[in-house]
C-alpha positions, 0 to 999 in steps of 0.5 A: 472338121467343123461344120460349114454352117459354124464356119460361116457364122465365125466368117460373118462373125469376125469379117462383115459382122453381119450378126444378123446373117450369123443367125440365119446360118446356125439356126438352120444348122441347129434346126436339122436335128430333131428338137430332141437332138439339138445342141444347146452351145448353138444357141448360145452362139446364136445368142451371142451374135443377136445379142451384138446385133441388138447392141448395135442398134441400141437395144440395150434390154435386148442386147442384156437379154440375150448375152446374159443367156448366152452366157449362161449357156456357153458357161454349162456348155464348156466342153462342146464350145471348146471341141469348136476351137473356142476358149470358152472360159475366156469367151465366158470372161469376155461376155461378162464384160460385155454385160458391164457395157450393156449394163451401162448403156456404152455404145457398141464396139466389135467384139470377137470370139477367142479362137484356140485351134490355130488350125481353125484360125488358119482356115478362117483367114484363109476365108476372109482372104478369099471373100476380099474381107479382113478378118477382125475387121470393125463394124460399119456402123454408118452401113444401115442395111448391117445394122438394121438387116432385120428390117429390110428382110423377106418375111413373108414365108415366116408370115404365112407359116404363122397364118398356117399355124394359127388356122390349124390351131383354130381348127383344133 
């Protein structure tokens, strides 16, 4: 019924909270589509989950950035992030207190999305259960390959698509 891309990023979500890897799995889901067929309620779910992953860290201005769009985001996308099993108004309540922390500098604690389809909760834990995880589980925040994934990536073929674009920009 839901995606597999969106059901990784609510196991990566809730389980390890890799908000890192929670990126990586929709927006390869949202970028199948032509850029004329894609729908905006991912991206504010990436958004969530970057926005966490810079908190974490303690990039507050990022972290403010990020949630505030995404907010923004799931507020006018009510509809789509509801049909996710979502409770958008409450996810709506629960980023505006998000953005009172970050506002406030407060250090990072786990946060986890209001799932309403009790269908969808039973398939989730059945996920955390098979990959030996809990979900709901709190963030590691001594794990420094978690909170700074960013950085221990391969980048290399995002570097040499960049070099590409940049030769045939210049080129004309």
């Amino acid at each position: 019924m839901y995606p597999k891309a969106y059901l990784d990023f609510l196991y990566h979500f809730h389980c390890d909270r890799d908000y890192f890897e929670c990126h990586e799995v929709l927006e390869e889901y949202w970028k199948e589509k032509d850029a004329s067929e894609r729908e905006v309620h991912w991206v504010g779910l990436i958004q969530i989950a970057v926005g966490l992953y810079h908190q974490r860290r303690g990039n507050f201005r990022g972290a403010l950035r990020m949630l505030q769009n995404a907010s923004r985001i799931i507020g006018k996308e009510s509809s789509a992030i509801d049909a996710l099993g979502l409770d958008s108004g409450r996810l709506v309540q629960l980023l505006e207190e998000r953005l009172e922390y970050v506002t406030k500098q407060e250090p990072y604690k786990s946060m986890d999305l209001p799932i309403a389809d009790p269908d969808l909760q039973l398939s989730c834990d059945a996920m955390a259960k098979s990959g030996g995880k809990v979900w709901g589980a709190a963030s590691d925040l001594h794990d420094g390959s978690l909170v700074n994934r960013h950085t221990l990536r391969d980048r290399s073929d995002v570097i040499a698509e960049r070099q590409r674009q940049l030769e045939l920009r210049k080129k004309g």
